[in-house]
N, C-alpha and C positions, 0 to 999 in steps of 0.2 A: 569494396573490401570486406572479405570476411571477418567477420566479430567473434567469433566460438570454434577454437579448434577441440577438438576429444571434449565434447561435453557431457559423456556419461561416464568421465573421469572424475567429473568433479569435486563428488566427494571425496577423494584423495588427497586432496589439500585444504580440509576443512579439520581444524583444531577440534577431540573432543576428548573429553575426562572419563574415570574412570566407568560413569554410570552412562555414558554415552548422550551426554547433552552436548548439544553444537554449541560450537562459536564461532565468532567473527575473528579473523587472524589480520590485526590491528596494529600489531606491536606493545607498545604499553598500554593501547586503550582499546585491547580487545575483551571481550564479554561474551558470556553464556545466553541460550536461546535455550529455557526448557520447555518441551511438549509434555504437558501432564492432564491426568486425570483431574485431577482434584489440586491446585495449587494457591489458591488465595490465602487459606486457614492457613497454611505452613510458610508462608512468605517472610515472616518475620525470621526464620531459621535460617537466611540463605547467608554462605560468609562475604557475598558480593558489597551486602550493604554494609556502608563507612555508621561508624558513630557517631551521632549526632542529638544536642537538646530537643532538634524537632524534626514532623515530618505534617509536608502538603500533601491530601492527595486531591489529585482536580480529578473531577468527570463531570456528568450531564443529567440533568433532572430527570432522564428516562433511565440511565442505568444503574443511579445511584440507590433509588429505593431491590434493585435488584438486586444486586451485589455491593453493596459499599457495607454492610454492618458484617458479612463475613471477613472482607481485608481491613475495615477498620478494628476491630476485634485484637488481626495478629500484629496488626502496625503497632497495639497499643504497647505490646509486649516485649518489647524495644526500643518503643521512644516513648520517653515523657510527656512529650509536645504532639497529639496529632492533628492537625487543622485540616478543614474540608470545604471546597468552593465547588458548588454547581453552577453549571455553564447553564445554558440554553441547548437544546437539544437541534442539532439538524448542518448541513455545509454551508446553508443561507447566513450559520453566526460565527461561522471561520474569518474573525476579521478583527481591525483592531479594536473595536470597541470590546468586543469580548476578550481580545488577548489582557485587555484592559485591567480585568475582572480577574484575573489571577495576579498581576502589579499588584491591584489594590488590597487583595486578600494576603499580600505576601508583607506590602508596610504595615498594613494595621496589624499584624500578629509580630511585628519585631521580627519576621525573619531574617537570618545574616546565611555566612555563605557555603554554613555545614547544614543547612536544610534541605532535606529530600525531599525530593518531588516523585510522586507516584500516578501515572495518566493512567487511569479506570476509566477507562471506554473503545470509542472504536477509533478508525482513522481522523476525525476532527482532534476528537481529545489529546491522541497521542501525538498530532503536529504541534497543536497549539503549546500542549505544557513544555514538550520539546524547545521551541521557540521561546517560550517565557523560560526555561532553562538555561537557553546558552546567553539570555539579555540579562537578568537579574543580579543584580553586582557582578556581570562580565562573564557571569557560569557558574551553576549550582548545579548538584548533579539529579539524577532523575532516572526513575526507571521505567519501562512500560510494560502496562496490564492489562493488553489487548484483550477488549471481550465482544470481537465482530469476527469473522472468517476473514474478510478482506482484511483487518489492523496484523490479524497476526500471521498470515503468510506475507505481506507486502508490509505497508505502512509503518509497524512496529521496529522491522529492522530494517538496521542499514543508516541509519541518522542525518535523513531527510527528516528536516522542519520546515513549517511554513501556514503564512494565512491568506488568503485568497485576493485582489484585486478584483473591481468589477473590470477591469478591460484582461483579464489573465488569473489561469485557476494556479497558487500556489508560485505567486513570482515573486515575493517578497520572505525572506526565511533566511535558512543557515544551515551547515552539514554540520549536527554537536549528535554523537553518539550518547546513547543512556550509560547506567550501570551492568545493567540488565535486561534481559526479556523472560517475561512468564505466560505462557500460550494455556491456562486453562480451559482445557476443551468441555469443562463441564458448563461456562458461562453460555457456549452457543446452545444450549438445550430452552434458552430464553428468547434467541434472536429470532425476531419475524423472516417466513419464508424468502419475504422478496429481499432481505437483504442475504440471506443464505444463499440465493443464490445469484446477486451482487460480487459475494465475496468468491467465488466460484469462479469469477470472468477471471483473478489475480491468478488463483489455480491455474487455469486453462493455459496462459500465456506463457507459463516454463515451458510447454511440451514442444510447441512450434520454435523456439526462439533457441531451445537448448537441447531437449532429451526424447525424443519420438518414444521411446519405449514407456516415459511417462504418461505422452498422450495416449498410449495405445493401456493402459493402466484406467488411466479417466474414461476410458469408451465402455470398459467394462466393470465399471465400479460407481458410475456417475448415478444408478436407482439408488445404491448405497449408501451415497454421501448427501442427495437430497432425503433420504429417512434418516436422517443422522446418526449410520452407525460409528461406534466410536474408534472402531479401529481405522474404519476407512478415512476417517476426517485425521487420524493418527499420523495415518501414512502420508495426507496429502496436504499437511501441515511442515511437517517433518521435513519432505520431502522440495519442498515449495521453498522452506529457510535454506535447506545444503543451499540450494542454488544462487538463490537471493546473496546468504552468507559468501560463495566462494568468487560471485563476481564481484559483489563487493570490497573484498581482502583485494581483488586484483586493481579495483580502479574506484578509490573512495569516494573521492569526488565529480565521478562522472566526467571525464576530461576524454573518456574514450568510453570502453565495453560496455561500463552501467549502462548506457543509453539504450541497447536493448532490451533494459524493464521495463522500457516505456511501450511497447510493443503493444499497437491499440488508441494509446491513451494522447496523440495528436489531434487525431480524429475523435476524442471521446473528451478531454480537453474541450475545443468547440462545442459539444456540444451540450456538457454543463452550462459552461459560460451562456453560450445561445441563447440557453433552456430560462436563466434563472437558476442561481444553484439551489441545490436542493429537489429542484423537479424532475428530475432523472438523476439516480444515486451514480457516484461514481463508477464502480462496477458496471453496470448498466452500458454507460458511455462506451466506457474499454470494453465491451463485449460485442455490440456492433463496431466499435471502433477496430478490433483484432479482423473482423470480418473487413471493412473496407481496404485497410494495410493489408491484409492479404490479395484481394482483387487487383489491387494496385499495384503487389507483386506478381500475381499472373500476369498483368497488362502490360510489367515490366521484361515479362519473359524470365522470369526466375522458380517459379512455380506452377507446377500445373491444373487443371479445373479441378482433378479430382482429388487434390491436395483441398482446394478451396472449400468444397463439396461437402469432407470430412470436417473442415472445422467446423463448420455452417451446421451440419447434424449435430457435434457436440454442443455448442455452443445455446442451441434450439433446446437439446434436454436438461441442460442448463436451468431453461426458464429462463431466459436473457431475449432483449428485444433482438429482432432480425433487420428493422429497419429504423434508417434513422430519419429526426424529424427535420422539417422545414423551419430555419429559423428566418428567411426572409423571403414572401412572396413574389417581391419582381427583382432579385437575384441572390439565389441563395447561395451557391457553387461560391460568389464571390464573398458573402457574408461570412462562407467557411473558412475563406482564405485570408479575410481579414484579420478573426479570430487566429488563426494556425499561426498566421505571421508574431504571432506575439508568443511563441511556443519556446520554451527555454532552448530546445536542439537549435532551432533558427540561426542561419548567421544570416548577418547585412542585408537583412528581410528575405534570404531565400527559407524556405521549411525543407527541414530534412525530415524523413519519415523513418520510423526502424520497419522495416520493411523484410520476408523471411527470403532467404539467398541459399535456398534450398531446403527441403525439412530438417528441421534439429538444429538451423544455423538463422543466423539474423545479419543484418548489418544496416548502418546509418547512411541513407541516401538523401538524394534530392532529387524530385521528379518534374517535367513540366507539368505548368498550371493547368494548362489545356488538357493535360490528363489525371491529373487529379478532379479538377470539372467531370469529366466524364466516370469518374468512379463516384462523384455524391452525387450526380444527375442518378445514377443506379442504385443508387440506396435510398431517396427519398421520396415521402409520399407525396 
């Protein structure tokens, strides 16, 4: 079954205000997505945020000395109350003991249920405080301050939370939407290369799955956006939410179309998990993982080598690995499958995979094992 009819319509049914920020079309709990220059300093301006005695903001001991004294600054300037918990930095502390660690930070300060929550960081931060968002006397609101390429084209919107399982990456969580979202693009001028180009694999997976004209955009802009020019990262921030944003509006909680953001991330999925999280960054995962879901859609007979070919060159100038690793010496094909089987698409232990069902289009299969063996036997060293 096809999943994407006219998807370079999309932005046609994406809500936006007079200044042209996106949103998410929710009903009563839809919200703005701004791509800005400069947006921490001005954050306390926005009229999204409710009134309240206080506000949390959670991040992580790497990014807190980088940006936290500019939005702690504007938060001050509207709430009397601002309190601040640092995490542990990395996917290896996406779990409960950390979720833990925002609970505690939230009784010892007397928070009640008009306290804002603000996640300054990347896609850990902005699960976890999500996740302590929709538990915390039943829901407190929250916004996110994506400051990674991958939080603020993927992670940030769309109101996935969640923290990690050793036997399954992100199987425990909730779908609670933020306030808001603030994409300052001036935060990534601090992020190390390899997670720039991490967040790039999230980029990459609109073109195939939704827009060919976007990929054909990324082939010719991709020196661009690894030198971090700001318009380029503009465009492919920008461009990354319409999408994100309009499948979203159409299936919030993943009951159908969502499932095509996973595009990649079955296969990348395992192989965090595999890895040890944290030893291969997300991104990472989903970028050979987009590479093997594709092969496996050539094997399928739905795309052809030189469809494949093309991703395989983007994905390469990327900076993204090309091969994936061995997580088990005397059977790994099956170690994959063990992993996959616990993959949220799964039903009744079969794995569907989102799979591309021609360029520009996606859709949720299932494949035999026996050939998915033969697509990690081809990717492994």
């Amino acid at each position: 079954m096809r999943e994407t009819e006219n998807p370079t319509e999309m932005t046609t049914h994406l809500l936006e205000d007079r200044e042209g920020n996106l949103a998410i079309d929710l009903g009563d709990r839809s919200y703005q997505i701004h791509v800005v220059s400069s947006g921490l300093t001005t954050l306390h301006q926005h009229s999204a945020l409710p009134d309240a005695p206080s506000a949390m903001v959670v991040t992580n001991t790497k990014v807190w000395p980088l940006h936290g004294s500019a939005l702690l600054q504007s938060l001050q300037q509207r709430y009397p109350l601002v309190h601040v918990v640092q995490l542990p930095d990395g996917e290896e502390h996406k779990n409960w003991q950390t979720l833990n660690l925002i609970f505690d930070a939230l009784l010892q300060n007397g928070c009640d249920r008009k306290t804002v929550l603000f996640a300054l960081g990347g896609g850990v931060v902005g699960d976890m405080t999500g996740f302590a968002a929709a538990c915390y006397m039943r829901g407190v609101p929250f916004v996110q301050v994506p400051t990674t390429l991958l939080a603020q084209v993927d992670s940030s919107v769309g109101g996935k939370t969640a923290i990690n399982h050793p036997l399954g990456k992100n199987m425990i969580g909730a779908f609670y939407q933020p306030l808001l979202v603030v994409c300052d693009l001036s935060t990534l001028d601090t992020l190390p290369q390899r997670e720039l180009s991490a967040g790039l694999a999230e980029v990459i997976k609109y073109g195939p799955i939704a827009d060919m004209a976007f990929m054909e955009w990324l082939e010719t802009s991709m020196d661009a956006l690894l030198a971090r020019n700001k318009d380029a990262l503009a465009h492919a921030v920008r461009r990354s939410c319409e999408i994100k944003a309009w499948v979203v509006g159409q299936d919030e909680r993943e009951a159908g179309l969502r499932a095509i953001l996973n595009f990649g991330h079955t296969f990348g999925h395992a192989i965090e998990a595999g890895m040890g999280y944290g030893t291969w960054l997300h991104g990472e995962g989903v970028g050979v993982g987009m590479l093997m879901a594709a092969e496996l859609s050539l094997r399928l007979g739905l795309v052809d080598a030189g469809f494949v070919d093309r991703l395989r060159t983007l994905v390469r100038r990327a900076g993204l690995p090309l091969r994936a690793p061995v997580l088990d010496a005397e059977d790994n094909a099956g170690r994959y499958l063990a992993l996959m089987r616990v993959d949220k698409k799964a039903e009744a232990g079969e794995i569907r995979f989102v799979v591309i069902d021609g360029p520009g289009r996606a859709a949720v299969r299932a494949a035999p094992d026996a050939l998915v063996r033969e697509v990690i036997d081809a990717f492994c060293d």
